[in-house]
C-alpha positions as CSV (number, residue, x, y, z in Angstrom):
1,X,111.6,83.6,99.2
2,X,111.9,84.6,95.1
3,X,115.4,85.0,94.1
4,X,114.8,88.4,92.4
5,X,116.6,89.1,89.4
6,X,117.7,92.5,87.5
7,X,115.1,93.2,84.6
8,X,113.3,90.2,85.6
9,X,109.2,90.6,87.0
10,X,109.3,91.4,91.0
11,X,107.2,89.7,93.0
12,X,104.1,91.0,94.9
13,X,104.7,91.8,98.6
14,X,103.2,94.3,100.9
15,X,104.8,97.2,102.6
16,X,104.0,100.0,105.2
17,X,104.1,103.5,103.6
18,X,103.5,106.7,104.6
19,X,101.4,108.1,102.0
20,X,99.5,112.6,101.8
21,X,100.2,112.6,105.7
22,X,99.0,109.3,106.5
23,X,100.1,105.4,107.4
24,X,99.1,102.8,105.4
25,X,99.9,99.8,103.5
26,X,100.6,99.4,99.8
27,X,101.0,96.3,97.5
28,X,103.1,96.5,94.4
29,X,100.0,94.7,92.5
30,X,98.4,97.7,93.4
31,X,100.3,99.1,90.5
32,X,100.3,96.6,87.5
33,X,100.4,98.8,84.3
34,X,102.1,101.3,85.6
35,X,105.8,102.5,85.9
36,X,107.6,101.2,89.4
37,X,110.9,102.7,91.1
38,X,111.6,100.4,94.0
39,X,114.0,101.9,96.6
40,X,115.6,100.1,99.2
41,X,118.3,101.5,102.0
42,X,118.9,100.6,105.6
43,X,116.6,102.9,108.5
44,X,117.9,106.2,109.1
45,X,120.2,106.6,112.4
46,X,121.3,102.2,112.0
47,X,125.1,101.8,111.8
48,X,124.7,100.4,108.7
């Protein structure tokens, strides 16, 4: 696994999303160009 560092380049991966009323799957290379805001918190309803 990448050790990911603040302001450094993120690494690819792929993710479900849910995307105009749909699932699917999206990869941040998907995006190269463009402006990112990666968002990360625990499921809803977890006792975390």
């Amino acid at each position: 696994m990448s050790e990911v560092k603040v302001g450094a380049k993120a690494p690819d991966f792929v993710a479900p999303a849910y995307y105009q009323g749909d699932f699917t799957s999206v990869k941040l290379a998907d995006f190269k160009g463009k402006w990112v805001l990666l968002c990360f918190y625990p499921g809803d309803f977890t006792f975390v």
